[in-house]
C-alpha positions in Angstrom: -23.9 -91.4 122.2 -22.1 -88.6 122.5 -18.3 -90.4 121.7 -20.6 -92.4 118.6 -21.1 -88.7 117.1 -17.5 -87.2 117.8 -16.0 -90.5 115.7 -18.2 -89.9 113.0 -17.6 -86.5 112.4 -13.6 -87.1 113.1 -13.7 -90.1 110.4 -15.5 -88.1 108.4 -13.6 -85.4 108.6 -10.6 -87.6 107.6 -11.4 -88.4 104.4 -11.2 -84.8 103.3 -7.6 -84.6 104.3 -4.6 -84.6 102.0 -3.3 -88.2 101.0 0.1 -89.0 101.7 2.2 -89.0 98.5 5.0 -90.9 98.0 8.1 -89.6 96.1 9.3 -91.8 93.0 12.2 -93.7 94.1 15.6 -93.1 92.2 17.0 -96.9 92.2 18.2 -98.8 89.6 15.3 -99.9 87.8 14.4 -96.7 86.3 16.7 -97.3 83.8 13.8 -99.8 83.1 10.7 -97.4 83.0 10.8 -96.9 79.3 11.1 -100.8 78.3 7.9 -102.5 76.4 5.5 -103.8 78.6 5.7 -101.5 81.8 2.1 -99.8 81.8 1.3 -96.4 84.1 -0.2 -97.7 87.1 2.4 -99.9 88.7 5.5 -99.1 86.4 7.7 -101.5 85.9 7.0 -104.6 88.5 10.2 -106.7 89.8 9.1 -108.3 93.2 11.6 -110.2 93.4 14.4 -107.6 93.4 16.2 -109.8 90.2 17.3 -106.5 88.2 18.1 -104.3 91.6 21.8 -103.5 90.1 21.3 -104.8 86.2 22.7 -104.2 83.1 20.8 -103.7 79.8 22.2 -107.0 78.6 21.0 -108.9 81.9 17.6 -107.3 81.4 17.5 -108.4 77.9 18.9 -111.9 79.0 15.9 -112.4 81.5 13.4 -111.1 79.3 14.3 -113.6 76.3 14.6 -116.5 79.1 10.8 -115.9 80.1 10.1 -116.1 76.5 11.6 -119.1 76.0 10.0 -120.8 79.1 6.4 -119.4 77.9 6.8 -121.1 74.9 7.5 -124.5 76.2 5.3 -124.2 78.7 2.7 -123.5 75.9 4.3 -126.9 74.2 4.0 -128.7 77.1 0.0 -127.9 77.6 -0.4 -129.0 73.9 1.3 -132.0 74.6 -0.9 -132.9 77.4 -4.1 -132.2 75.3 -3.0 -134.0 72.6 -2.6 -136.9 75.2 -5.6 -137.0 77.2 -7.4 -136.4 73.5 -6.1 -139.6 72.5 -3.0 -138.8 70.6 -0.5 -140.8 72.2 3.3 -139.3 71.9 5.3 -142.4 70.7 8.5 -141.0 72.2 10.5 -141.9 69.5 13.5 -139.1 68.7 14.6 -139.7 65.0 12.7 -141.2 62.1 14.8 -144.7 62.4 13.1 -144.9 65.5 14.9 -144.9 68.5 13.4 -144.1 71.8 14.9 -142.9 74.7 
């Protein structure tokens, strides 16, 4: 009972403490930090490590890629409503129409 008690009050007694704070890091990508879209609590996000020793221009470059690929990807969906809705793509690439 005795050892039950002594945790409690050390546990307790541990969430009073100081937190541990973590210095901002000085790498590359703060060049980054001020670019549209990075928002306060997690900065600006690269998990992958793609931008560790980046330009501007390869930032740019990778940021107009993604927009690109959004949009088809949008396209894409739409096609694939249109299909199932009944709208069948005749897959014809000119007017004179040939197909693929």
């Amino acid at each position: 009972m005795k050892l039950v008690i002594a945790s409690l009050l050390a546990g307790s007694a541990a969430a009073f403490s100081p937190a541990v704070s973590r210095q901002a890091s000085s790498s590359a990508l703060a060049a980054f930090e001020s670019e549209l879209g990075v928002q306060a609590p997690i900065g600006f996000f690269d998990p992958l490590g793609l931008l560790e020793n980046a330009t501007q221009e390869r930032f740019n470059r990778l940021r107009t890629t993604e927009l690109k690929h959004g949009r088809v990807c949008m396209l894409a969906f739409l096609g694939n409503i249109a299909t199932r809705a009944g709208l069948p793509l005749n897959g014809n690439i000119d007017a004179a129409g040939d197909s693929f």
